[in-house]
N, C-alpha and C positions, 0 to 999 in steps of 0.2 A: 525075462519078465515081460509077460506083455502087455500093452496099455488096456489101461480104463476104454470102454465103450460107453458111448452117452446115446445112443439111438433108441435105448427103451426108456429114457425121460420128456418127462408130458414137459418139455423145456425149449423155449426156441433158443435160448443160449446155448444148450447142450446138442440140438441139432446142428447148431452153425457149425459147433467145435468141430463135430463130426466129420464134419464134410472140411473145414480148412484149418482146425487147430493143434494141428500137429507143428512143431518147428520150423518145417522150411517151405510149407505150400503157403502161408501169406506171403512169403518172401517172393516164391515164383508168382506171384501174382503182381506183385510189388512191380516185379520186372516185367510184368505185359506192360503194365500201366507206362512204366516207363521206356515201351517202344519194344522190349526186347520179343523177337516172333520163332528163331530159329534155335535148334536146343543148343548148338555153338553158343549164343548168346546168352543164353540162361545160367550154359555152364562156367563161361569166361566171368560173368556179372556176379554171379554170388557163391563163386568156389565149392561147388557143393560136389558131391562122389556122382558118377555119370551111372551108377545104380538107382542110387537116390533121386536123382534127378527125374529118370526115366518114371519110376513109380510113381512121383509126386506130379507128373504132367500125364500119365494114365488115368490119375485119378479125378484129376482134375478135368481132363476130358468126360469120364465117365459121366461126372458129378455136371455137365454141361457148362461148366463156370471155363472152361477152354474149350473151343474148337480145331482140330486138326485140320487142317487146309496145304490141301498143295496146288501152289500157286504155277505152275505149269501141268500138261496133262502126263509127262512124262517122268518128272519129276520123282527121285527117292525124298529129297529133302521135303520133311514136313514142316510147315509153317504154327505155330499155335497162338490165335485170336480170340481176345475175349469177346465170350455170350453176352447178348444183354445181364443174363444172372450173372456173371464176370463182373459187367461195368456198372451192376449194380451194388457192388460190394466198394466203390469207391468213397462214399462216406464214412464206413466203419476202417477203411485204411487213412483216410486225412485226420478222422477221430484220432486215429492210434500216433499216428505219425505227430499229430500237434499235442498230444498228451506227452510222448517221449518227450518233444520239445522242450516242454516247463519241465518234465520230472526227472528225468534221465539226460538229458543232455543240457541242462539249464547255464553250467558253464562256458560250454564251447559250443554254444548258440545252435540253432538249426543246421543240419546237414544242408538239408536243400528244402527251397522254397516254392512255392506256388501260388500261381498268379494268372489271372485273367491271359488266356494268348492274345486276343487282341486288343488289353487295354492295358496290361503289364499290373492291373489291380489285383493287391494279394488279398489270400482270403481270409475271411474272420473267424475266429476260433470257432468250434462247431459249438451248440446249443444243445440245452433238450429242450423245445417249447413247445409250447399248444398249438392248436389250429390258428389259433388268431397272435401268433406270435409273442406271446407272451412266455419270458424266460422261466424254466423253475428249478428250483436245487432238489436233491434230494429229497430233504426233509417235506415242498408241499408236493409228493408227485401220491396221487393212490396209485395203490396196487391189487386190482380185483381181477378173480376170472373171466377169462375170454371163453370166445367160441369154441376152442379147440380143447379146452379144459378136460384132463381126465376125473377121474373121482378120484384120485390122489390128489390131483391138485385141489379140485373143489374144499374137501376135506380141511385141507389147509386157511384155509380161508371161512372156516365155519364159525 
């Protein structure tokens, strides 16, 4: 059976999917963030099959959210470093990570924590607020058409 495709929805959630919502590409992401560069490392860090592995940091180079880098000129061994589009993806991993926290791991407390490097200050749960920093729940957020709206979406909102 093969997976759902979400690339012909007028959806920035379903484009994200797209590109990392498969099983174990946030996980390899997971693991740049936390240092890992070489595919040794990715595979010792999150046990995953060295098929899979492979595919999921092809794709992820593809998709520019990883760079392949070899860090000598001679070098087999390939390095892989996140893109700015990589290291822009690290609020919606602190989101995920501090949601697990409270809902999925609320027993046996946080796995690991994060904190300022050079002030050891941890961080505060993430938000959704406005420009002027004002918090909102669900219930006050509108939801209207953007720029990129197709006439499926428009529709919806008629």
């Amino acid at each position: 059976m093969s997976r759902k495709r979400f690339d012909t929805h007028n959806c920035s959630i379903a484009g994200t999917l797209e590109l990392v919502g498969d099983w174990w590409t946030l996980l390899v992401v997971r693991e740049a963030f936390f240092g890992s560069r070489t595919f040794t490392q990715f595979l010792q860090n999150l046990g995953i099959s060295r098929n899979i592995l492979t595919d999921r940091l092809e794709k992820l180079v593809e998709a520019d959210i990883l760079e392949k880098h070899y860090p000598k000129a001679q070098s087999q061994r390939a390095q892989y470093i996140l893109t700015h589009k990589g290291k822009a993806l690290l609020p919606v991993l602190v989101s995920m990570m501090q949601w697990g926290d409270q809902w999925v791991n609320e027993a046996g407390g946080a796995p690991v924590k994060l904190s300022d490097l050079q002030t050891g200050e941890h961080l505060r749960t993430m938000q959704v607020e406005t420009e002027n920093l004002k918090k909102l729940d669900l219930d006050q957020l509108a939801i209207t058409p953007g720029p990129g709206a197709s006439t499926s979406t428009l529709k919806r909102f008629e």
